[in-house]
C-alpha positions in Angstrom: -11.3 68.6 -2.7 -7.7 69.9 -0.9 -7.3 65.6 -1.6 -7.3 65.7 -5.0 -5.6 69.0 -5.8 -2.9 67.6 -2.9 -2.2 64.1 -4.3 -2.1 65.7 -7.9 0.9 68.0 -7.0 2.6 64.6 -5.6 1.9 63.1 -9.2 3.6 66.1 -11.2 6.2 66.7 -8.3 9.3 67.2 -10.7 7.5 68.2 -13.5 7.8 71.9 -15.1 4.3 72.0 -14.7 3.0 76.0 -14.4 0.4 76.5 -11.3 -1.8 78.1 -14.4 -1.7 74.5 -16.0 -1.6 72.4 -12.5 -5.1 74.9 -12.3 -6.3 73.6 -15.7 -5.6 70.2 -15.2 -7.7 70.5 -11.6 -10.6 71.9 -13.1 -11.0 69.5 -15.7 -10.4 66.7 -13.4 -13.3 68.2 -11.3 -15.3 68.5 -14.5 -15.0 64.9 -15.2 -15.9 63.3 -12.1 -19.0 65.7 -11.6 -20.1 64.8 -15.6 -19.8 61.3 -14.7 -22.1 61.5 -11.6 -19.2 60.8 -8.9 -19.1 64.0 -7.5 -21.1 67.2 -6.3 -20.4 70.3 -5.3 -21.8 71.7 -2.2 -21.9 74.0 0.8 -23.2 74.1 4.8 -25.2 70.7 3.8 -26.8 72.1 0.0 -26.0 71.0 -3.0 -24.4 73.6 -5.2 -26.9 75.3 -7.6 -26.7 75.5 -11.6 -24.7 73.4 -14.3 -21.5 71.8 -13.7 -20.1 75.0 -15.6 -21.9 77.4 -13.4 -20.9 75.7 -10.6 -17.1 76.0 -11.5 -17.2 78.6 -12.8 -17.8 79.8 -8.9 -15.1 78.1 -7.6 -12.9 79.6 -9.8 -13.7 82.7 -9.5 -12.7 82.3 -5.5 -9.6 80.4 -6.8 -5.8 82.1 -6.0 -5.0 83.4 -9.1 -1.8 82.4 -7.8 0.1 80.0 -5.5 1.6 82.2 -2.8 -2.5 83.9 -2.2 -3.6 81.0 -0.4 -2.5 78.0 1.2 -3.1 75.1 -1.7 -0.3 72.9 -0.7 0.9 70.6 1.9 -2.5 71.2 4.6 -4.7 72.5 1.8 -6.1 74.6 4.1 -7.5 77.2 1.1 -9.8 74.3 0.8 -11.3 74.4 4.6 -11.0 78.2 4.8 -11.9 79.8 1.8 -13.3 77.4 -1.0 -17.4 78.4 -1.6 -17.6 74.5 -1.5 -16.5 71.1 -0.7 -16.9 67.7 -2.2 -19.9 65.0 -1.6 -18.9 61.5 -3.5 -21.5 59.6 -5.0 -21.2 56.0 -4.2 -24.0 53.1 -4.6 -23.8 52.9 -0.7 -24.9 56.4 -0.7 -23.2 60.4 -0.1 -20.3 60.8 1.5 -19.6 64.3 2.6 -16.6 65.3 3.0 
């Protein structure tokens, strides 16, 4: 997850892009690929219970409300530390959890 979030700062990198939109633009991203059956959401080995919307609507409610709370840049280590999940990819050769 600190991937995507990580790789999509180096897209907007020069943009006047808010953290509140950068946030947006994350979440929906997330929404997407879990809609589409690419990604889930889980934690210690379990898939995340509830809807996609329950499910991020937990992970934002841990989210920094803003960018200095937490370390969401260069190491993502928010991501390893404090997220309530990570990512598991969904490809035809089976999970990958990451």
């Amino acid at each position: 997850m600190g991937a995507l979030w990580i790789n999509m700062n180096v897209e907007l990198e020069g943009c006047d892009i808010s953290f509140e939109l950068q946030t947006e633009g994350f979440f929906s991203m997330l929404k997407m690929l879990m809609m589409d059956g690419k990604v889930k959401l889980a934690a210690q080995g379990v898939f995340a219970d509830g809807d996609v919307d329950t499910q991020l609507g937990v992970l934002r409610r841990a989210w920094p409300a803003v960018r200095e709370q937490a370390d969401l840049d260069e190491y993502g280590f928010w991501f390893l530390a404090d997220a309530p999940f990570g990512l598991v990819w969904m490809t035809p050769e089976g999970d990958v959890w990451t």
